[in-house]
C-alpha positions as CSV (number, residue, x, y, z in Angstrom):
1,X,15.2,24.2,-24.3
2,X,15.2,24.1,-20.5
3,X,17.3,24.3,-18.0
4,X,18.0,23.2,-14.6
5,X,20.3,24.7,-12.6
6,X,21.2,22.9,-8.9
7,X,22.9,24.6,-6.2
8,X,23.0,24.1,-2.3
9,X,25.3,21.5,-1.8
10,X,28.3,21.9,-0.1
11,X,30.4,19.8,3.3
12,X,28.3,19.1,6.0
13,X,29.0,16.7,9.5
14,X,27.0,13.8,10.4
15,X,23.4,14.5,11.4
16,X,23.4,18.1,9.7
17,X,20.9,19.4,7.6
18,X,21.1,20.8,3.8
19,X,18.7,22.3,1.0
20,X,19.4,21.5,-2.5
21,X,17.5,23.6,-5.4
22,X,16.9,23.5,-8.9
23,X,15.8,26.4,-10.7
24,X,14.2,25.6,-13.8
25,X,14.4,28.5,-17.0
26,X,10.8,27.8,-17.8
27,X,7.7,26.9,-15.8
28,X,7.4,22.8,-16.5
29,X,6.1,21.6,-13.2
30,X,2.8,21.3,-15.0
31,X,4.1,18.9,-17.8
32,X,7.4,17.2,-16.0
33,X,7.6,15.1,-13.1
34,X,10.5,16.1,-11.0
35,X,12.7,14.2,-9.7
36,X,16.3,14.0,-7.5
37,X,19.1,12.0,-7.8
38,X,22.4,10.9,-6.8
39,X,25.1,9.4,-8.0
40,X,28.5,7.9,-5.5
41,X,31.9,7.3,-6.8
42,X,31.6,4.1,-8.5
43,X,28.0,3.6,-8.2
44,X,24.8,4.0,-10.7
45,X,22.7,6.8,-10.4
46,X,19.8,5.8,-8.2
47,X,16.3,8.2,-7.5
48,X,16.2,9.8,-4.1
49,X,12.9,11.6,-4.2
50,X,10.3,12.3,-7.2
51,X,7.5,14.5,-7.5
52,X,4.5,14.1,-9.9
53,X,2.9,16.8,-11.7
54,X,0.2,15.8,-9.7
55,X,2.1,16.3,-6.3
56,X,2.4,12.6,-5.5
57,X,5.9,11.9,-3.4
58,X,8.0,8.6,-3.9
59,X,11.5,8.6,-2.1
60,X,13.8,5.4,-2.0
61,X,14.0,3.8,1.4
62,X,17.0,4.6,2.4
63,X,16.3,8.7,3.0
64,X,12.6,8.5,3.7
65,X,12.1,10.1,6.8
66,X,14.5,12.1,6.6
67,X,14.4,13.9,3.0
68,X,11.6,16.1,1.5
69,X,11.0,16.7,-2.0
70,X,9.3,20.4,-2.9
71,X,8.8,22.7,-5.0
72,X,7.6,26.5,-5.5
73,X,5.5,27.0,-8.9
74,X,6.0,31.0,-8.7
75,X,10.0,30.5,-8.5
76,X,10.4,27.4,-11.2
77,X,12.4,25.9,-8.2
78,X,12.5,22.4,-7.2
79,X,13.7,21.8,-3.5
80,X,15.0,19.0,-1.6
81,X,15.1,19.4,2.2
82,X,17.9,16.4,3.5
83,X,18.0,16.3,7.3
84,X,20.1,13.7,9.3
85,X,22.7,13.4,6.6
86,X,24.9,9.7,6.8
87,X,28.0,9.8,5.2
88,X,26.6,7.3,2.8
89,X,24.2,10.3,1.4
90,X,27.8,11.2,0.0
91,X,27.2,11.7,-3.6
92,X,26.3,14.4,-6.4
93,X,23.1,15.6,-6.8
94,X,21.4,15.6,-10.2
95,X,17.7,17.6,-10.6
96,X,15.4,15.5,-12.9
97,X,12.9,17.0,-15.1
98,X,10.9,14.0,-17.0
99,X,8.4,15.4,-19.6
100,X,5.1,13.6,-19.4
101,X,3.3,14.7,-22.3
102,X,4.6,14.0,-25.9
103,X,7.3,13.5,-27.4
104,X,8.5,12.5,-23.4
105,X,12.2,13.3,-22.6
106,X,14.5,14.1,-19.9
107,X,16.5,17.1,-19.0
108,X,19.2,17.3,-16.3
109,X,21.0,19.6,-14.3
110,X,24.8,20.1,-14.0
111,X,24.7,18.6,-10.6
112,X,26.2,19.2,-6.8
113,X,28.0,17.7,-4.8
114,X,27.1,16.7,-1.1
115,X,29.6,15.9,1.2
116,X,28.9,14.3,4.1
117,X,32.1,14.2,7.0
118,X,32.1,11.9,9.7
């Protein structure tokens, strides 16, 4: 069984930074692509950033530029950098882990929440 454990988020102004991480209990980075998402009062919850076990990057268009996707294979941790935060980035934070390799599934974190004051 793994888990994913997110932490990081917290209240932060306009235009302030944050760093979200998810500590995985087992090394999958090999086997999962890794993704972040989020998930606003009332809305769906939408992909901000993936990484491929391959190390390709996708990010949706509304934080590219300004949101990086990492991650350390010798910690199990899976990092998102957000700069330049919009109160619109106002949401909680779920880490991602899709198994590639069969049978496929998906684990999740717990989640965290980013606040973003304006």
């Amino acid at each position: 069984q793994v888990q994913l454990v997110e932490s990081g988020g917290g209240l932060v102004q306009v235009g302030g930074t944050l760093r979200l991480s998810c500590a995985a209990s087992v090394s999958i980075f090999s086997v999962a692509d890794m993704g972040w998402y989020r998930q606003a009062p009332g809305k769906q919850r939408e992909l901000v950033a993936r990484l491929t076990t391959g190390g390709t990057t996708n990010y949706a268009d509304s934080v590219k530029g300004r949101f990086t996707i990492s991650r350390d294979n010798a910690k199990n941790t899976l990092y998102l950098q957000m700069n330049s935060l919009k109160p619109e980035d106002t949401a909680v934070y779920y880490c991602n882990a899709h198994v590639v390799l069969f049978p496929r599934r998906d684990y999740w974190g717990q989640g965290t929440q980013v606040t973003v004051s304006s």
